[in-house]
Steps between C-alpha positions, in 0.01 A plus 500: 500500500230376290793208313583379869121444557469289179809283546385479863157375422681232228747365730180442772316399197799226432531402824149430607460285151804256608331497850191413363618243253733339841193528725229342225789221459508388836135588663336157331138663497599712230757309285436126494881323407574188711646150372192404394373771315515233162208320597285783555192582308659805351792372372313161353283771298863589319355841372793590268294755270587624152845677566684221640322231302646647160894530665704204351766511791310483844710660729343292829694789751262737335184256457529407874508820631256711320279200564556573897492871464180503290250257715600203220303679224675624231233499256495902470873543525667764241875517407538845722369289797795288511747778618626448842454144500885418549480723803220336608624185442820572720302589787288189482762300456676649812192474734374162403774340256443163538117530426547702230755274343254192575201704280745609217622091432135394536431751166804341338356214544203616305630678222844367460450237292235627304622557094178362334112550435327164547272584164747525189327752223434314159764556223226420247341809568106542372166701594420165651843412721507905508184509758512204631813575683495470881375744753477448910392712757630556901260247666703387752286409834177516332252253593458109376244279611619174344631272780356720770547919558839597408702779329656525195871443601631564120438687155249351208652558170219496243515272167208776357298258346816297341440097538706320753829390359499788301761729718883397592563537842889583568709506834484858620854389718773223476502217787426201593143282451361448869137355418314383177165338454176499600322716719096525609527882480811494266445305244765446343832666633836563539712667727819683506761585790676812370914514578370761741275267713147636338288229380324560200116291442383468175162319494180362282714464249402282179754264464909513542746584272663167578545250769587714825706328777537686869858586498524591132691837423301745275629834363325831439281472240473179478165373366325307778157391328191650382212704654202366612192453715589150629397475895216566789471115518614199619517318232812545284433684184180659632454813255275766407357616841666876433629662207862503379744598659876499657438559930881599575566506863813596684612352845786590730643275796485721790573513853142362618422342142572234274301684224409834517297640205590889341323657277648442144285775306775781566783209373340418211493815424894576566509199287365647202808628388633160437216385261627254215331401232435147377365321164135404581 
């Protein structure tokens, strides 16, 4: 008597988790996942965390929905929290299969591509190129006052008292040069469309690597120029008014947007796996 109550209360126990999951899925108060879930706040914040950061093969089935299942936070995810997600995934997909798919390509987009960190570590290694390597922090969306209030729509990666020209900055992706020159806020930039349709901005750079031309095909790891602290004025070659540093910013072509910023603090540091090193 005391077995059938058990295996009762799991097969109720079993049966009101699938309900739950089905009902969560399609009451939109508690589980936001329409087509345009990729331009939300949430998933612009790309909170990948430490576990999935450090895997080398992204599996984007399992990226997109732990993402959905755990409010698009990851940041405290463990290995043992990623059981179930395949079941999860097929219910998702079953209920809402077309938004899902829509949210899983938009993170391809992202990461796809992805198979180098901008800043190359020194093969001349010393105490000085030792701590002067780079560091950056996740201030995405914090305030800027230069131009008028604004946010922050990409990720400062600090020279750490290094002078400008003193750091190689590398294509994180392969693609295609879509804008170079000079920009009041920028400085000078360059920017990348990924194969995967992201478009990667690298800005207040110091000077090029060589004479860009829009159209031009670049590879991964291809060395793009120098870091800076060339911009914040109209004047071409205005430096000096901040200290140096690469701003990387990340923008998708959405739905409702020609370029829509994501946070790139979480890529960069997926990224890190693919430092190289350089002679400087």
């Amino acid at each position: 008597m005391h077995m059938i109550w058990i295996w009762s209360l799991v097969l109720f126990l079993s049966v009101y988790h699938t309900a739950l999951s089905d009902y969560l899925l399609m009451n939109p108060e508690f589980y936001q996942l329409d087509g345009y879930s990729w331009e939300s706040e949430e998933f612009r914040r790309m909170e990948l965390g430490e576990y999935l950061s450090e895997q080398t093969q992204m599996d984007y089935d399992c990226l997109a929905t732990l993402m959905i299942t755990h409010d698009y936070d990851l940041t405290h995810l463990k290995k043992e929290d990623l059981k179930g997600w395949t079941q999860q995934k097929t219910s998702i997909s079953r209920k809402k299969g077309i938004e899902y798919q829509k949210l899983k390509q938009a993170y391809q987009m992202v990461f796809q591509d992805i198979s180098c960190f901008p800043i190359p570590v020194s093969s001349r290694p010393s105490e000085e190129t030792d701590s002067r390597f780079v560091s950056y922090q996740n201030d995405f969306f914090t305030p800027r006052t230069y131009g008028g209030e604004r946010q922050h729509e990409g990720c400062d990666i600090s020279g750490n008292g290094a002078p400008r020209g003193f750091y190689p900055v590398l294509s994180m992706t392969g693609g295609t040069v879509e804008q170079v020159g000079w920009l009041e806020k920028g400085g000078w930039r360059i920017g990348i469309r990924a194969p995967s349709g992201a478009y990667f901005y690298y800005a207040h750079l110091y000077s090029y690597a060589e004479d860009w031309k829009i159209g031009e095909t670049v590879e991964p790891g291809r060395l793009l120029g120098y870091m800076g602290d060339s911009g914040y004025g109209i004047q071409e070659g205005t430096v000096g008014n901040f200290e140096v540093h690469l701003h990387l910013g990340i923008y998708l072509k959405t739905d409702h947007y020609q370029e829509l910023s994501i946070n790139p603090y979480w890529v960069l540091r997926y990224s890190q796996q693919f430092i190289r090193r350089a002679s400087y």
